[in-house]
C-alpha positions in Angstrom: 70.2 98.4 92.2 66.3 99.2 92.9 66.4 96.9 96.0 69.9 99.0 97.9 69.1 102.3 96.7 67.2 103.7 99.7 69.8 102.3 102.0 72.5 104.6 100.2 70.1 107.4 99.9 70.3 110.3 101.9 66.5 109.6 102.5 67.1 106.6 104.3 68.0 109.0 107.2 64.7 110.7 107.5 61.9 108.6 109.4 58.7 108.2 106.8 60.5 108.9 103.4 60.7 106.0 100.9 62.0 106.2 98.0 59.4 105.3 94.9 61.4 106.6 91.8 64.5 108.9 90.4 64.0 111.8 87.7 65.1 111.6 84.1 68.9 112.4 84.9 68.6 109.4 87.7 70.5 112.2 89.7 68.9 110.7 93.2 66.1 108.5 94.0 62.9 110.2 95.9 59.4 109.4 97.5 56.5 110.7 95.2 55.9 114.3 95.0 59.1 115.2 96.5 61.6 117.9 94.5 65.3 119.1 94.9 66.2 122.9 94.2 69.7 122.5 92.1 72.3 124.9 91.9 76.0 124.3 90.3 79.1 126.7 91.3 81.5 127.1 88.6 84.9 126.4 90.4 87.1 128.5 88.2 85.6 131.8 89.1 87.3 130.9 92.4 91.2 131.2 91.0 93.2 134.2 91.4 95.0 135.2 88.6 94.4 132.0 86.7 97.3 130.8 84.6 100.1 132.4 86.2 102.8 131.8 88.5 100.4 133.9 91.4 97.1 131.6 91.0 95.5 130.8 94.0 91.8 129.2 95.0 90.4 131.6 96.7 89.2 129.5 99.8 87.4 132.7 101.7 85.2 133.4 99.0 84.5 130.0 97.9 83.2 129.9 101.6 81.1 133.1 101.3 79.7 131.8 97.8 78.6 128.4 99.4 76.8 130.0 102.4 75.1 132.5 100.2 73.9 129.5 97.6 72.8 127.0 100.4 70.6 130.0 102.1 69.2 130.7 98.7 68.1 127.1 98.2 66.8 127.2 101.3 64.9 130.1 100.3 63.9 128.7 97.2 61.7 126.2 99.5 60.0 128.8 101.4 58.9 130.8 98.1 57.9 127.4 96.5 55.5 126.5 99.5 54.5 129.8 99.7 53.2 129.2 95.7 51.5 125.7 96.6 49.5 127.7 99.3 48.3 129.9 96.1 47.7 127.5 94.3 45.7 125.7 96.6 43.5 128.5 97.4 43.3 129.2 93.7 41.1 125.7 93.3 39.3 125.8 96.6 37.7 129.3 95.0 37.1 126.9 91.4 33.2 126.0 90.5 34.1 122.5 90.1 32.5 120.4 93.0 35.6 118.9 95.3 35.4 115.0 93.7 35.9 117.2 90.6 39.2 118.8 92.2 39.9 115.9 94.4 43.6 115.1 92.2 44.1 118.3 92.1 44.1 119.1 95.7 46.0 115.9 96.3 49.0 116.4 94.4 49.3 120.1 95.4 49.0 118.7 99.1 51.7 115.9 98.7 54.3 118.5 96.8 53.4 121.0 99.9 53.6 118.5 102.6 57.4 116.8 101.3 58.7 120.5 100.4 58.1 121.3 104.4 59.3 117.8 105.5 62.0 117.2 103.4 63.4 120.7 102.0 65.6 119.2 99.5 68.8 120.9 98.2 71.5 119.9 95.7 74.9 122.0 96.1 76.9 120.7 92.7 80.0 122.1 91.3 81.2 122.3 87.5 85.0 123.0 85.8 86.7 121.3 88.3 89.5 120.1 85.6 89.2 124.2 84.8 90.0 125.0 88.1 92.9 123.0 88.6 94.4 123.5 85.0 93.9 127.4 85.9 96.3 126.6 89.4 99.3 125.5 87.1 98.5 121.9 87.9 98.0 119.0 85.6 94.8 117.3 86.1 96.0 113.2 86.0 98.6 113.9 89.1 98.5 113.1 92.6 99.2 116.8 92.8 95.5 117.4 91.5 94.2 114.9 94.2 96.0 117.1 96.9 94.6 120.5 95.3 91.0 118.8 95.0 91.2 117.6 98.6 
């Protein structure tokens, strides 16, 4: 509910950040102007030699992969900010007198300042039943809850 949402948010850790609304998916909610860069790894490309007696998860480069897409999120922030600060030097060079621009320059402002304060990421996985059917395990067994773990 709308009224415990922040205090289960990881938002609710950051000093300043209030939560005013979700996106369509309802994935998480966030404070105005603020954005999350999404990524998904597909969990079956970590099984070796899927469907046989020999499959294994491939723990080292599930590691490597991980470090590689959380770096590139973070990167993603960088080159985002980097485009506000285009953006915004784009209108300041516009004819339009500022009261003209002022919305404008606000929102641009806003997405720049949460991007640097907040610097959102979203590390998701898919095929997870893929995964484990791949390991010779079926999914509904406490067997899968050890492999998931």
């Amino acid at each position: 509910f709308w009224d415990k949402q922040h205090t289960y948010s990881t938002s609710s850790f950051y000093p300043g950040f209030k939560n005013s609304s979700t996106n369509p998916c309802s994935e998480i909610a966030m404070q105005g102007g603020d954005s999350c860069r999404l990524i998904a790894v597909n969990l079956y490309n970590f099984v070796d030699n899927p469907f046989t007696e020999n499959a294994s998860f491939n723990h080292e480069k599930f590691y490597k992969v991980i470090y590689e897409t959380q770096r590139l999120m973070d990167d993603l922030v960088d080159l985002e900010l980097e485009a506000v600060e285009k953006i915004l030097a784009k209108i300041s060079q516009d004819e339009e007198p500022d009261f003209i621009k002022k919305n404008e320059i606000d929102t641009w402002k806003l997405l720049a300042e949460n991007g640097k304060n907040g610097r959102r990421t979203g590390l998701g996985f898919t095929a997870l039943a893929d995964a484990v059917a791949a390991l010779g395990v079926k999914f509904d067994t406490d067997e899968a809850l050890e492999v998931v773990d």
